[in-house]
N, C-alpha and C positions, 0 to 999 in steps of 0.2 A: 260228410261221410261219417258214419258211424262202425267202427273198429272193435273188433268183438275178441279175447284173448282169453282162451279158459285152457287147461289141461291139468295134470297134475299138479300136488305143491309141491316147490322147493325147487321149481322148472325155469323161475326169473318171468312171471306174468305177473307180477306188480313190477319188478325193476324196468319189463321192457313197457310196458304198458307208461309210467310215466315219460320214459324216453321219450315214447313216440310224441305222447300229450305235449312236451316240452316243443318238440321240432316241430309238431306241426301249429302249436300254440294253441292247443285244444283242454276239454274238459277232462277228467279222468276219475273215472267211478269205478269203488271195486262193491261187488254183489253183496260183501260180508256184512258192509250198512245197511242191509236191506231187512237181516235177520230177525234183529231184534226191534224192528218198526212190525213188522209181519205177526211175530210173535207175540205184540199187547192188544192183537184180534183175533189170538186163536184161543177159544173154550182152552180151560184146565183138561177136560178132561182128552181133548184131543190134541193138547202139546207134545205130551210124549210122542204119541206115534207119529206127528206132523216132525220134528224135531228129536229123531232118535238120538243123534249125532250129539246135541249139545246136552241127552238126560247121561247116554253115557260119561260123557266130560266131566259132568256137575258130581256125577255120584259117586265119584272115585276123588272128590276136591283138587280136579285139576293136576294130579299128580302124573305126568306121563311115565311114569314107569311102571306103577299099575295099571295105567290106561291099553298102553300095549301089552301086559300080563295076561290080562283080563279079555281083550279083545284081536282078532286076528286081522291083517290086512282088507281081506275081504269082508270082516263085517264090519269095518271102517267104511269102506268103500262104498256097500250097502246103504249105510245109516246116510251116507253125505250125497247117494243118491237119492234119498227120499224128501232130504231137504230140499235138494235142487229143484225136485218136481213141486213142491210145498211153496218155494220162491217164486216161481216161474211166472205167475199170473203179474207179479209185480214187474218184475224183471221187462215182462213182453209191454206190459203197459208205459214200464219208462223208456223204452227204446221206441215205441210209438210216437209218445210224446215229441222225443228230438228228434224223430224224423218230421214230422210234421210241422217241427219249429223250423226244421233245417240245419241244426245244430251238431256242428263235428262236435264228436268224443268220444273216448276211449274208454270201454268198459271190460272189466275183467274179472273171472273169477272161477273157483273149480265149479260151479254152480251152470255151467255154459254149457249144458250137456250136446250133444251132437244131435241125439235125435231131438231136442227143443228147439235149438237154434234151426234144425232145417226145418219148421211149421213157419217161419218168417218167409220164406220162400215162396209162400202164398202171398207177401205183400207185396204190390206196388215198389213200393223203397225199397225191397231189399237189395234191386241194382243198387243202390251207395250204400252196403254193408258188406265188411269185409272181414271175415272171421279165419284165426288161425290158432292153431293147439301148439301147447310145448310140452314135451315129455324128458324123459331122460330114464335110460334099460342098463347103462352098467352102475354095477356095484360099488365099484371103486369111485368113480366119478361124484357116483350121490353124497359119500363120506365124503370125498375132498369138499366139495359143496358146502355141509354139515359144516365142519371146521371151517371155513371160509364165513362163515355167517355170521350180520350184526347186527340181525333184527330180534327182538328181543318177542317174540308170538308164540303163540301158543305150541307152534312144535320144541323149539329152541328154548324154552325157558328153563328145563328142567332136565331134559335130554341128554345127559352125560354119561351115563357109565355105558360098556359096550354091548352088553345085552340091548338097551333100549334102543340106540342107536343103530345096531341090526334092523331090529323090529322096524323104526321106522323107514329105515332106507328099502324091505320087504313093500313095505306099503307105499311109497314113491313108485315101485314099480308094477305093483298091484295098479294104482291110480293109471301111469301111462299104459302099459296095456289096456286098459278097459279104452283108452283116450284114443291112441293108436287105433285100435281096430274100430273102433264108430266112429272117428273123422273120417276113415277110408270109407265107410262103410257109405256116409251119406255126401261125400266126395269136398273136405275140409283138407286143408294144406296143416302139414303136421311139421314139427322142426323139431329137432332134435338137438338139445343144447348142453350136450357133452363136452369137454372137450376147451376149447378155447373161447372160453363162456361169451364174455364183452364181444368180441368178432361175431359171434352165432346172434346175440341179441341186435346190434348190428343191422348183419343182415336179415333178419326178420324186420326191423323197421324199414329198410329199401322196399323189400318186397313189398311192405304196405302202401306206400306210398309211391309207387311206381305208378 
């Protein structure tokens, strides 16, 4: 079975993603490895726009507080959907592969867009694929989250004063929406992991596995 976990960041699709890999004793891929393999076959001069996402990142030296100054949720969103469609060729080809090996794993990443994932629909395999979103719409929730964090990645590294941390928790919800409404759209189970995080993550691995 191959297990598909994309939505917004900051929503627990690497925490619950390894979960699952663990209990079902499976592999676990997230998309963001894929990047910078992809990237040393794109021309100079078509990285930027293959790659908006990571020229904004570079050119502000990784500093998130000018990064959300500079940029608004939605043109975050933007930039990290062009990359998605930019990955995709890779993506769709290593999901072929383990289906054809036969090979459970657990692949995740905000790269998993809804309308991509359903072009798999045309395969054969996609009966043993199982794809689900996680979002997260309150405010409050996404800061408690924030504080709660002890991965040290690219949103958290630097993300401290209260402006910034507005900013991104705006773009948390910026990402779910977009997630929310195109999982419905092409008929994805969506989970919402507000709330009593560990229980919600949880139950999204039952549901996988059922």
């Amino acid at each position: 079975m191959i297990y598909l976990v994309g939505g917004s960041p900051r929503c627990g699709k690497s925490i619950l993603s390894k979960k699952l890999a663990k209990k079902i004793d499976a592999q676990f891929f997230g998309c963001d490895y894929l990047r910078s393999i992809v990237m040393a076959y794109i021309s100079k001069e078509e990285l930027n726009s293959k790659f908006p996402f990571v020229k904004m990142y570079d050119d502000i030296g990784h500093n998130n507080k000018v990064f959300f100054e500079n940029n608004t949720a939605e043109q975050i969103l933007n930039a990290d959907l062009v990359e998605a469609r930019t990955l995709w060729r890779g993506i769709r080809e290593f999901v072929n592969q383990k289906a054809i090996l036969n090979r459970d794993i657990v692949i995740e990443g905000v790269q998993l867009l809804p309308e991509l994932v359903n072009e798999l629909r045309k395969e054969k395999y996609f009966r043993n694929i199982k794809v689900v979103y996680l979002i997260k719409e309150s405010e409050n929730d996404i800061l408690a989250g924030f504080a709660k964090n002890i991965q040290n990645d690219w949103l958290m590294s630097d993300t401290v004063d209260e402006k910034t941390l507005h900013c991104a928790t705006k773009m948390v919800q910026v990402y779910s929406l977009y997630f929310k409404k195109e999982a419905k759209k092409y008929g994805f189970s969506v989970f919402n992991t507000e709330g009593d995080f560990e229980p919600k993550l949880n139950e999204v691995v039952e549901y996988l596995v059922k």
